[in-house]
C-alpha positions as CSV (number, residue, x, y, z in Angstrom):
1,X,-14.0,45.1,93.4
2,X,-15.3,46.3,90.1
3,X,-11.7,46.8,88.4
4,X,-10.4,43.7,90.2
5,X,-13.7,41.7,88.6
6,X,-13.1,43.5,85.2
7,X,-9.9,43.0,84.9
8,X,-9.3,39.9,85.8
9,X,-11.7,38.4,83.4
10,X,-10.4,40.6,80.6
11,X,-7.9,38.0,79.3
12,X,-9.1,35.0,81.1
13,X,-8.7,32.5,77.8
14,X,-12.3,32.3,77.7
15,X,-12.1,35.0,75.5
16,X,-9.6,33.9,73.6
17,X,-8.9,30.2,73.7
18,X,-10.1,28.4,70.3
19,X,-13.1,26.3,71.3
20,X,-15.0,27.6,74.0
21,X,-18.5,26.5,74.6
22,X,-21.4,28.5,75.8
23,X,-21.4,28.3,79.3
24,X,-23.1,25.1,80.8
25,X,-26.0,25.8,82.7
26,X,-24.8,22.2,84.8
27,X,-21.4,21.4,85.7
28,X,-19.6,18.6,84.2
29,X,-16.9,17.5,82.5
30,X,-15.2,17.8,78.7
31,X,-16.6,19.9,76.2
32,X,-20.2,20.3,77.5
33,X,-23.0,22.2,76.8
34,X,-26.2,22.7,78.2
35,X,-29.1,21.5,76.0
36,X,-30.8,24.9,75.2
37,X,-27.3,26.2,74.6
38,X,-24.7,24.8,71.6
39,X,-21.5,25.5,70.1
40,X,-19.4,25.6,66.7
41,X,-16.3,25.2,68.4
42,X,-13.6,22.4,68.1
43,X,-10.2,23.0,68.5
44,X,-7.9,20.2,67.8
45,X,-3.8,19.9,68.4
46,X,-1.1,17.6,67.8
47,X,3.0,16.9,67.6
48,X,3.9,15.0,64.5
49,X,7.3,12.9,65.4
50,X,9.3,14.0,62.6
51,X,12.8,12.4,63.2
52,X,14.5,14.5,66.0
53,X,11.7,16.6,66.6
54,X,8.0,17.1,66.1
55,X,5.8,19.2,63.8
56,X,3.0,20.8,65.9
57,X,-0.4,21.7,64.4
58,X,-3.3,23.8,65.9
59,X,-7.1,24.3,64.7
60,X,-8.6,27.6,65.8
61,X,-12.4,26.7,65.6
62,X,-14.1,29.8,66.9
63,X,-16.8,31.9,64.9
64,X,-15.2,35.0,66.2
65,X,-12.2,34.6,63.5
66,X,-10.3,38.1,64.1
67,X,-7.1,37.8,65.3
68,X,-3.5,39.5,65.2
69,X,-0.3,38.1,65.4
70,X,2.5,39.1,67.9
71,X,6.7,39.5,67.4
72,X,7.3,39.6,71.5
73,X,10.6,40.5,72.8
74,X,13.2,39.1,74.4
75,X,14.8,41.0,78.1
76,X,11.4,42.8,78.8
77,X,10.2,42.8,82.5
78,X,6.9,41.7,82.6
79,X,4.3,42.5,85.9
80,X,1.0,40.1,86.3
81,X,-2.2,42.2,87.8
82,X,-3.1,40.4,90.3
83,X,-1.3,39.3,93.8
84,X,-1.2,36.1,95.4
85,X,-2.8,35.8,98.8
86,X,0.9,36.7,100.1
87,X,0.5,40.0,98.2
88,X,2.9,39.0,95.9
89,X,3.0,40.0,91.6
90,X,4.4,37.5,89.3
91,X,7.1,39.1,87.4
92,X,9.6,38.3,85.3
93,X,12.4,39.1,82.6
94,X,11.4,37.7,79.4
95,X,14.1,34.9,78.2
96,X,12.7,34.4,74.5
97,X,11.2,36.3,71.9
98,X,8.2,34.8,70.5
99,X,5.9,34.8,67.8
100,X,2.1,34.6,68.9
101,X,-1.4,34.5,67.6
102,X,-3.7,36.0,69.8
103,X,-7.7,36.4,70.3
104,X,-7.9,39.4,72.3
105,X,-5.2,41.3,72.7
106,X,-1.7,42.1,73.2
107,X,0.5,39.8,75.5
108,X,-2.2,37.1,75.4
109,X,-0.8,34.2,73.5
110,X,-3.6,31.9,72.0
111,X,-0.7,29.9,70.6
112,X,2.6,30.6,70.1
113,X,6.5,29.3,69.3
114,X,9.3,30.9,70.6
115,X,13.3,31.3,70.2
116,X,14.0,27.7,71.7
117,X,11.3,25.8,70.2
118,X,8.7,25.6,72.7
119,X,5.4,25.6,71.1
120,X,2.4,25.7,72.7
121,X,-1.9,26.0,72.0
122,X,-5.2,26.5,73.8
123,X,-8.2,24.4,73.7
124,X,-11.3,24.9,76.1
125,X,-12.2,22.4,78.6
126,X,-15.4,22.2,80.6
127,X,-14.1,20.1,83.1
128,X,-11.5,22.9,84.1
129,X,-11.6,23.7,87.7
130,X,-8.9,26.6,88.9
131,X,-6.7,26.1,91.5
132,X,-7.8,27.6,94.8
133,X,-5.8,31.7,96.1
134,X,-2.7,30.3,97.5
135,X,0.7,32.2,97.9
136,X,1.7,31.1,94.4
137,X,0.7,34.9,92.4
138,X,-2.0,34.3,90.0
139,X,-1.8,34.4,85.9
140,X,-5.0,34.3,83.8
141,X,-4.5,31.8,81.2
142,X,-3.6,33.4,78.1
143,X,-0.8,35.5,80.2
144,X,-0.1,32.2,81.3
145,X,0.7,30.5,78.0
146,X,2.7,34.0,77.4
147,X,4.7,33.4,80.7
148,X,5.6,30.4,79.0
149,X,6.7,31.1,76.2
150,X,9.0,33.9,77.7
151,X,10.8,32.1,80.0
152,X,11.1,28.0,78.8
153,X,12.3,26.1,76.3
154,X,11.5,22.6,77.8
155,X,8.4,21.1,78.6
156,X,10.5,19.9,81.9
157,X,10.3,23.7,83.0
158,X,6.9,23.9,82.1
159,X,5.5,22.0,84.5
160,X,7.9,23.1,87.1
161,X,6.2,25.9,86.7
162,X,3.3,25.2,88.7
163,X,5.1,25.3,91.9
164,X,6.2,29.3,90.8
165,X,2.7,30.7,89.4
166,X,-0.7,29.5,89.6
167,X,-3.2,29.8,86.9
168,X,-6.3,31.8,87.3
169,X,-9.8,32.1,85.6
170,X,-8.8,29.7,83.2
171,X,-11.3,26.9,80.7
172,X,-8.9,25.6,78.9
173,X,-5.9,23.0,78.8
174,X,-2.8,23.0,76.9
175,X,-0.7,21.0,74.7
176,X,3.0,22.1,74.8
177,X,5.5,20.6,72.7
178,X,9.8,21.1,72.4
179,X,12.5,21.7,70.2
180,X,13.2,17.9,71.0
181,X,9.5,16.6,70.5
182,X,9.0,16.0,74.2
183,X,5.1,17.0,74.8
184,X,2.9,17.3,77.5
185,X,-0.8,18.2,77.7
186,X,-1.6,20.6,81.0
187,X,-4.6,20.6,82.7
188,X,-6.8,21.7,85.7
189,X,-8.7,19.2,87.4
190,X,-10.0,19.5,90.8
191,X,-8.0,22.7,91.0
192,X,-5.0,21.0,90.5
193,X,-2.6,20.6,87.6
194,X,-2.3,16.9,86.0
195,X,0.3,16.6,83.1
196,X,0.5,13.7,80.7
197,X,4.0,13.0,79.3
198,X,6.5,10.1,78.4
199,X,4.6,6.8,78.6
200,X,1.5,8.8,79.9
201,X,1.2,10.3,76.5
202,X,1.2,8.2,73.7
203,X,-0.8,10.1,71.9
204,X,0.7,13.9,71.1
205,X,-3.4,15.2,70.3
206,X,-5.6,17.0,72.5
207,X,-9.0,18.5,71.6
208,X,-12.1,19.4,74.3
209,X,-12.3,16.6,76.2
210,X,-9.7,15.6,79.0
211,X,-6.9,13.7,78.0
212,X,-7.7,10.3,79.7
213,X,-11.1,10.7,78.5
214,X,-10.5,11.0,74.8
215,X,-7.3,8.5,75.4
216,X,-9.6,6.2,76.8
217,X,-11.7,6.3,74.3
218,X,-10.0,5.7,71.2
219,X,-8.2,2.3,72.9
220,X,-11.6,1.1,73.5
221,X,-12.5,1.4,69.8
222,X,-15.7,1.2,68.4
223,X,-16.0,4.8,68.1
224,X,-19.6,6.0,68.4
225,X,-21.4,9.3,66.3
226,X,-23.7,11.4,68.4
227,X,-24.5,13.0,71.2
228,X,-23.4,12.1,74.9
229,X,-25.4,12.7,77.9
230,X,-23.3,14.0,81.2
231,X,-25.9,14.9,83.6
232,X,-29.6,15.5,83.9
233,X,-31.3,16.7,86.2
234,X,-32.8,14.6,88.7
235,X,-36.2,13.7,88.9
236,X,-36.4,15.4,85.7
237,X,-38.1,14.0,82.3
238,X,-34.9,13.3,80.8
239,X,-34.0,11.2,84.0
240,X,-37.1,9.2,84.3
241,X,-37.2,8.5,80.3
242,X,-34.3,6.2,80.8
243,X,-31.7,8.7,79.8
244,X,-28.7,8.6,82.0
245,X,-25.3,9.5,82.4
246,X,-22.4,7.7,80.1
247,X,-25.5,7.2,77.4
248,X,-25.1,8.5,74.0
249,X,-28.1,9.7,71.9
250,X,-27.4,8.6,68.4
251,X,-30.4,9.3,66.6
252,X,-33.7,11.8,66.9
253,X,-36.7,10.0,65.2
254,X,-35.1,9.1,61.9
255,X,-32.2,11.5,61.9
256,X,-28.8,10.0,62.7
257,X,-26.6,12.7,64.6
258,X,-23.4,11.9,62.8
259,X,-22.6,15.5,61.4
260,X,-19.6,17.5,62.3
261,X,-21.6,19.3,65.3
262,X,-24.1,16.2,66.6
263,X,-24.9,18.9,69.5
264,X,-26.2,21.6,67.1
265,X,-27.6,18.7,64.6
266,X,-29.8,17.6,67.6
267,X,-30.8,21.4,68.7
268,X,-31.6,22.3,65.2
269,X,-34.2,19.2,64.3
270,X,-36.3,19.6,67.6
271,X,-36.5,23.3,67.0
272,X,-37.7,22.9,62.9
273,X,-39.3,20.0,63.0
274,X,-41.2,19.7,66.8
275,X,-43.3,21.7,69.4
276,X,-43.7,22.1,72.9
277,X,-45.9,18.9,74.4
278,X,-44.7,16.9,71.5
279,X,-43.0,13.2,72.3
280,X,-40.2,12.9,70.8
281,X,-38.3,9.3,69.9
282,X,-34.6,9.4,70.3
283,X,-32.3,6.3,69.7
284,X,-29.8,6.1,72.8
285,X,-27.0,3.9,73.2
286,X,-26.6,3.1,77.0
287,X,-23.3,2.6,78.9
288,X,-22.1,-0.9,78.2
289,X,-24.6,-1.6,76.1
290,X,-23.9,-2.7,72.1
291,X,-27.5,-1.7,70.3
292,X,-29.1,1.5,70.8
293,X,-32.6,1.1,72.1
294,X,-35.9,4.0,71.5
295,X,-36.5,6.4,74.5
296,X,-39.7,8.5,74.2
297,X,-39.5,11.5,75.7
298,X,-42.1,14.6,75.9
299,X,-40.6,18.2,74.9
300,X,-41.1,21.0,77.6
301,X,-41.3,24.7,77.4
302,X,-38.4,26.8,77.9
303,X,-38.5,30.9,77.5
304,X,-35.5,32.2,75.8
305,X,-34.5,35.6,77.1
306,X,-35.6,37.5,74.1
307,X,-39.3,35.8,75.1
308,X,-39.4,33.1,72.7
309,X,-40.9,29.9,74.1
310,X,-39.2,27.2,72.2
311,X,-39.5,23.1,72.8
312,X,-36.3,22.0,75.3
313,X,-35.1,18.0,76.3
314,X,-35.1,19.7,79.6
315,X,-31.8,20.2,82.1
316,X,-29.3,18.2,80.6
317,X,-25.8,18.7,79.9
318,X,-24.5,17.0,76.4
319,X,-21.5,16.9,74.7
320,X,-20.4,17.2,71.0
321,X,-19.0,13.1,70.1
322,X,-16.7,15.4,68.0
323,X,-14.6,16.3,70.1
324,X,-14.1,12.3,71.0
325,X,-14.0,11.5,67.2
326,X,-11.4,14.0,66.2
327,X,-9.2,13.1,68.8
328,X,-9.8,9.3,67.4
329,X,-8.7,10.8,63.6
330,X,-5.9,12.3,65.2
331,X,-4.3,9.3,66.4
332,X,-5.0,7.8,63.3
333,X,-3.4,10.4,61.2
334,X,-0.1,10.3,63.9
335,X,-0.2,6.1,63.5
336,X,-0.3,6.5,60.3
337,X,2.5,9.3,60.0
338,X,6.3,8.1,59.0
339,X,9.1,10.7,59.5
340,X,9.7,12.5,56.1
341,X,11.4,16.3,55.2
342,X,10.5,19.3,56.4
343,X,8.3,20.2,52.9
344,X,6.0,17.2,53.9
345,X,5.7,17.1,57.2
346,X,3.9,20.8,57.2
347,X,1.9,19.4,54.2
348,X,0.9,16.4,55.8
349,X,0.4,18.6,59.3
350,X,-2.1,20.7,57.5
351,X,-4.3,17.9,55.5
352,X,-4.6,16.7,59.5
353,X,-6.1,20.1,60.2
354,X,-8.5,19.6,57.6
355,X,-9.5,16.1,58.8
356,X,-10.7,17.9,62.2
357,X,-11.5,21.3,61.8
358,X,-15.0,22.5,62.7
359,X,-17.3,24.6,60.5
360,X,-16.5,27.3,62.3
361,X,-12.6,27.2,61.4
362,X,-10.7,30.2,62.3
363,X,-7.3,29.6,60.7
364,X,-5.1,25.9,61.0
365,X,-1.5,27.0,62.5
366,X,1.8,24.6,62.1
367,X,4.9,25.2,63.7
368,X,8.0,23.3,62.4
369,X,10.4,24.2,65.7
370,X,13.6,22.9,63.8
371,X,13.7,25.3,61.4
372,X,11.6,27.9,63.7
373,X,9.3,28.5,61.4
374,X,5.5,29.3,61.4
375,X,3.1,28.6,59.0
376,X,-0.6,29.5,58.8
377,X,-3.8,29.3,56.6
378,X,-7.0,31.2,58.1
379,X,-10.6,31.2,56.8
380,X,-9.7,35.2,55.5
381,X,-7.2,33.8,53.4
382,X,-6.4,29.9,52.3
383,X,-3.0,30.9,51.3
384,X,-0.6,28.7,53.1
385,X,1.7,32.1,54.3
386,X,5.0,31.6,56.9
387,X,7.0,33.5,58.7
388,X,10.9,32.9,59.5
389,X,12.1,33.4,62.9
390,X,16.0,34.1,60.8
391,X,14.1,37.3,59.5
392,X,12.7,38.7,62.5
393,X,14.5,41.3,65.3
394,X,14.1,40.0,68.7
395,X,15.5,42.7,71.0
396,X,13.5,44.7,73.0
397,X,15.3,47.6,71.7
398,X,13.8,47.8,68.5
399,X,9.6,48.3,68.1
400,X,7.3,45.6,68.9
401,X,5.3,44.6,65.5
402,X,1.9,43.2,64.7
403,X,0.0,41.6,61.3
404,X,-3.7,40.5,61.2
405,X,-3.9,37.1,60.9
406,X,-6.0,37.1,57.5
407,X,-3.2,39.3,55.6
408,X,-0.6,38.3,53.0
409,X,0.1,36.9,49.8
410,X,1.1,32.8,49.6
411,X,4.5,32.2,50.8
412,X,7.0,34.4,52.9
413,X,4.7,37.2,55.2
414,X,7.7,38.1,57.5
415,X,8.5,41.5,56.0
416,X,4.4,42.4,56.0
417,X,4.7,43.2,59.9
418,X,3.8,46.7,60.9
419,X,5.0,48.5,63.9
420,X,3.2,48.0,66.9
421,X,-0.1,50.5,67.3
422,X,-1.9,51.6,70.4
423,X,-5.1,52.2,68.5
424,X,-4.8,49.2,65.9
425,X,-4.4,47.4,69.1
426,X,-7.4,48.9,70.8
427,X,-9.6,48.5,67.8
428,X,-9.1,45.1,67.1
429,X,-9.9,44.2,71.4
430,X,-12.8,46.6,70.7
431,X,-14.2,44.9,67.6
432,X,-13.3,41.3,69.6
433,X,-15.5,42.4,72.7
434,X,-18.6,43.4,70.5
435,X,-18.6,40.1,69.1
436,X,-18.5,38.4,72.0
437,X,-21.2,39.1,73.5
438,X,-20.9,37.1,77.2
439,X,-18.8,39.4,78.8
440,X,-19.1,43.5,78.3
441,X,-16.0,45.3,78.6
442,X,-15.6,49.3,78.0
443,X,-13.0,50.9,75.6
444,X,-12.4,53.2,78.1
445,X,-11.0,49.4,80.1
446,X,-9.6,48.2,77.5
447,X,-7.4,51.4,76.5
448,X,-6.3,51.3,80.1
449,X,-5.5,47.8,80.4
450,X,-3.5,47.9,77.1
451,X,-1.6,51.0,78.4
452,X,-0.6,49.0,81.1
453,X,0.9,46.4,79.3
454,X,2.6,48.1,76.4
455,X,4.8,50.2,79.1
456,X,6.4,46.7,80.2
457,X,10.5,48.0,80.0
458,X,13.0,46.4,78.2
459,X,15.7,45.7,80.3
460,X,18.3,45.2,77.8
461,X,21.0,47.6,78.9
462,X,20.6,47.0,82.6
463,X,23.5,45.1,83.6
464,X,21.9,44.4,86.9
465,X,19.1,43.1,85.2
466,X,20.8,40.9,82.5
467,X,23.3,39.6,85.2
468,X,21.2,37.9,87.9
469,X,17.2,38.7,86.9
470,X,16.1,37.4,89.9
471,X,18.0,39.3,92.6
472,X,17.1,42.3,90.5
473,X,13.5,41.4,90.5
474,X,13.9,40.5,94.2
475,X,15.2,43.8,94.9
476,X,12.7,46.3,93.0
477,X,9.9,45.3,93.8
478,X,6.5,47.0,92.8
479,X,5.6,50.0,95.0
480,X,2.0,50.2,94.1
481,X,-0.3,47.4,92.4
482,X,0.2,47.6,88.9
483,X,-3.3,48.1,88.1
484,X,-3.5,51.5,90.4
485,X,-0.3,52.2,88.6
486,X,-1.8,51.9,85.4
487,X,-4.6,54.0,86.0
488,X,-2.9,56.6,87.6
489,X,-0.7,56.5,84.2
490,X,-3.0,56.6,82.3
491,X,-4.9,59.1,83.9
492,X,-1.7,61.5,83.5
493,X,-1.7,60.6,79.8
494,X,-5.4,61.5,78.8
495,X,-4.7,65.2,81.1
496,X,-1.3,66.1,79.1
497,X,-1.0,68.9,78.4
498,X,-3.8,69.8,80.6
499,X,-2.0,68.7,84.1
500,X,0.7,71.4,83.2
501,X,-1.8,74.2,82.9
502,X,-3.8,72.6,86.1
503,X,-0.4,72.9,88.1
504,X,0.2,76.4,86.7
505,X,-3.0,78.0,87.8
506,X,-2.6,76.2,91.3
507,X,1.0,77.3,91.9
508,X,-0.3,80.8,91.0
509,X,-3.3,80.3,93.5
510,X,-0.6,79.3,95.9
511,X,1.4,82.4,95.2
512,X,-1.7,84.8,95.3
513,X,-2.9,83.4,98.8
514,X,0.8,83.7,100.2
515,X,0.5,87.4,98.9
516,X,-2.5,87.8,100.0
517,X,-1.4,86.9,103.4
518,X,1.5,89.2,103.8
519,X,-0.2,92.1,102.7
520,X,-3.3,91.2,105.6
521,X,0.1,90.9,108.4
522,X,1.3,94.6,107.0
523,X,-2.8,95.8,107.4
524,X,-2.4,94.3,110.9
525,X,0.8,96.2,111.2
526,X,-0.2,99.4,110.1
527,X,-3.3,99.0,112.1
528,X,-1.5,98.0,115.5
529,X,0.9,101.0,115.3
530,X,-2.5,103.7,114.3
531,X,-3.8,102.2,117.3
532,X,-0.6,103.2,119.4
């Protein structure tokens, strides 16, 4: 149960989606945090309709801002680690090479684009709920997006599918976009998938909030700065001060919470400025309501876990406006927006990125799938760099390569790639899991896990294979679980040379005990015919 907890959580995107929030303390939905808890994150997407096709754009707001970039092959079989409640892996042949910036590790696409101009980007989501076991077999969300990007190249056989695999230990939802400029933004609600396309997306943008939410909003207009209030806790200070779900609290005594993080604005002036027992004023907007009225409220104690006792609101789960309001300037911007060339639509793709980025930026991402072309900036190094599908090797024949997302001179980065390293690997999910601190994973795990999935085959000469990959598939099927496999691997690997000398000395134990034994039977012998 350990390795089956560990493991499964290793990749699960909320260690490597682009906005996630500290874990809310009470459920509920969009981007939410609980009060004693806040966040820098924002991740922001969106398609620009460029003529025949869209340019796609992608914020990575995460103060964790390592992160490593991916050329994945094309005709590699690929095993998920996990069954379905049948017992059965996902597997498949990889269709499409790929280019993709990850978090974490190898294999786990934060974003990505691949050969045919699918493109596709994480953003966390509170009100994600996973779909129940069923006999679908599971992938945790970063594999997922990976899955993706291996085997479609429309957003038609994206959400097909769903009925295929089923997404596990996921907080996060997805806008993917293709070649043609169809998109659709993918979520889990109520452990079920909901999609948004066509007429149901007139908007290409997604940031933390659900997609009717933030769509909702920006029709209504009117768009409000601050804080808004999703639960509280019943019976609860916060609840009998007036404060209730739907409200927003705009302002804390004179202080208007119209920065870029109203969440960590709020946090920040009760924790300089006031102490436990002290009543607070806070302007609040109710639901429905057009003027914000004053709610006096007293502060309570709270004990952090280092043994600080620090002035809290109480239970009560808030969200950033942000989130709300970027999604707002995104449909701006994309109103705004009239089809132009190539040269400034990834110009006018980035300044968007600029418009909504948190202060935690990671590095702003556009994709321009006509062309196949993808283009990056990062907080390591403004440089606007790209790199050129035309120049890259695809085949699974030749060695898988990797670049740090921070390196490179302004312009073409393509021929900075380095071949693929076990241990640059290992280091940079090492240095990832220190830094987040939530979840602790060993190197020892992490060495194994990445074993695993570096010894995926390519399948390139296998005319079987190439000819009909799902009766091959169908047909070799995985002996063991591919986590015992991997173990027992790896195991092999760390003992070489040492499991040859191991066998030696116990064939020669064998040997000596058979010897042994036939010169006790020619004792007994000799002793038998003394006797006689």
């Amino acid at each position: 149960m350990k390795w089956k907890f560990l493991l499964t959580f290793l990749f699960a995107s909320l260690m490597i989606s682009g906005s996630h929030s500290a874990a809310a303390r009470l459920s509920a939905p969009s981007d939410i945090h609980s009060y004693d808890l806040m966040t820098h994150q924002a991740c922001s997407s969106f398609c620009l309709d460029n003529g025949d096709h869209c340019v796609f754009g992608a914020n990575q707001d995460n103060q964790i801002d390592i992160g490593l970039i991916f050329v994945n092959k094309r005709n590699v079989l690929k095993t998920a680690w996990d069954p379905s409640s049948t017992g059965e892996f996902a597997r498949w042949i990889s269709r499409y090479g790929s280019v993709t910036v990850v978090h974490a590790g190898y294999q786990m696409a934060w974003a990505g684009l691949n050969e045919a101009g699918l493109m596709i980007s994480t953003m966390a989501l509170g009100a994600t709920q996973n779909p129940p076991p069923d006999e679908r077999p599971p992938l945790a969300s970063s594999f997922w997006a990976q899955y993706q990007l291996d085997n479609h190249s429309t957003i038609e056989e994206v959400i097909a599918s769903d009925s295929l695999v089923r997404i596990n230990d996921t907080v996060d939802h997805y806008l993917v976009c293709d070649r043609e400029g169809d998109c659709v933004t993918i979520e889990f609600l109520e452990g079920k998938m909901v999609a948004h396309t066509g007429e149901s997306l007139p908007l290409k943008a997604l940031t933390n909030s659900t997609y009717q939410e933030a769509l909702d909003y920006w029709q209504e207009g009117g768009w409000i700065r601050g804080v808004r209030v999703h639960q509280v806790e019943p019976d609860s200070p916060v609840e009998k001060a007036g404060i209730k779900p739907g409200d927003w609290i705009v302002a804390i005594g004179e202080v208007k919470l119209d920065g870029d993080d109203p969440v960590a604005m709020l946090i920040s002036e009760i924790n300089s400025n006031y102490a436990v027992g002290d009543e607070v004023r806070y302007s609040v907007l109710h639901q429905g309501e057009q003027e914000p009225v004053t709610v006096t409220l007293k502060l309570k104690s709270y004990i952090t876990e280092e043994g600080e006792e620090i002035p809290v609101m109480g239970r009560i789960a808030l969200s950033s406006g942000n989130s709300l309001y970027r999604y707002a300037t995104l449909a701006e911007r994309l109103e705004a927006y009239e089809p132009t060339n190539s040269e400034q639509a990834i110009t006018y793709a980035f300044d968007t990125l600029a418009e909504v980025a948190g202060i935690s930026n990671a590095w702003q991402i556009v994709f321009d799938p006509a062309n196949l072309v993808l283009y990056l900036r990062s907080n390591g190094n403004s440089a606007i760099r790209y790199i050129d599908f035309s120049q890259l090797d695809f085949s699974c024949q030749t060695p898988v390569k990797m670049l740090d997302v921070h390196t490179g001179e302004p312009g073409a980065i393509h021929g900075k790639f380095d071949l693929y390293s076990h241990q640059a690997s290992l280091a940079h999910a090492t240095e990832f899991f220190d830094l987040y601190e939530r979840i602790e994973i060993s190197p020892l795990l992490l060495d194994i896990l990445l074993s695993g999935l570096e010894r995926f085959p390519c399948m390139e000469n296998n005319q079987a294979a190439m000819g009909d990959p799902v009766r091959y598939l169908d047909e070799h099927r995985p002996l063991i679980p591919p986590r015992i496999e991997w173990i027992f691997i790896w195991i092999v690997q760390q003992l070489w040379p040492v499991w040859i000398l191991l066998i030696v000395v116990l064939f020669r134990l064998v040997l000596s005990r058979r010897s042994g034994s036939k010169r006790d039977k020619k004792k007994e012998s000799k002793l038998q015919l003394h006797e006689n």
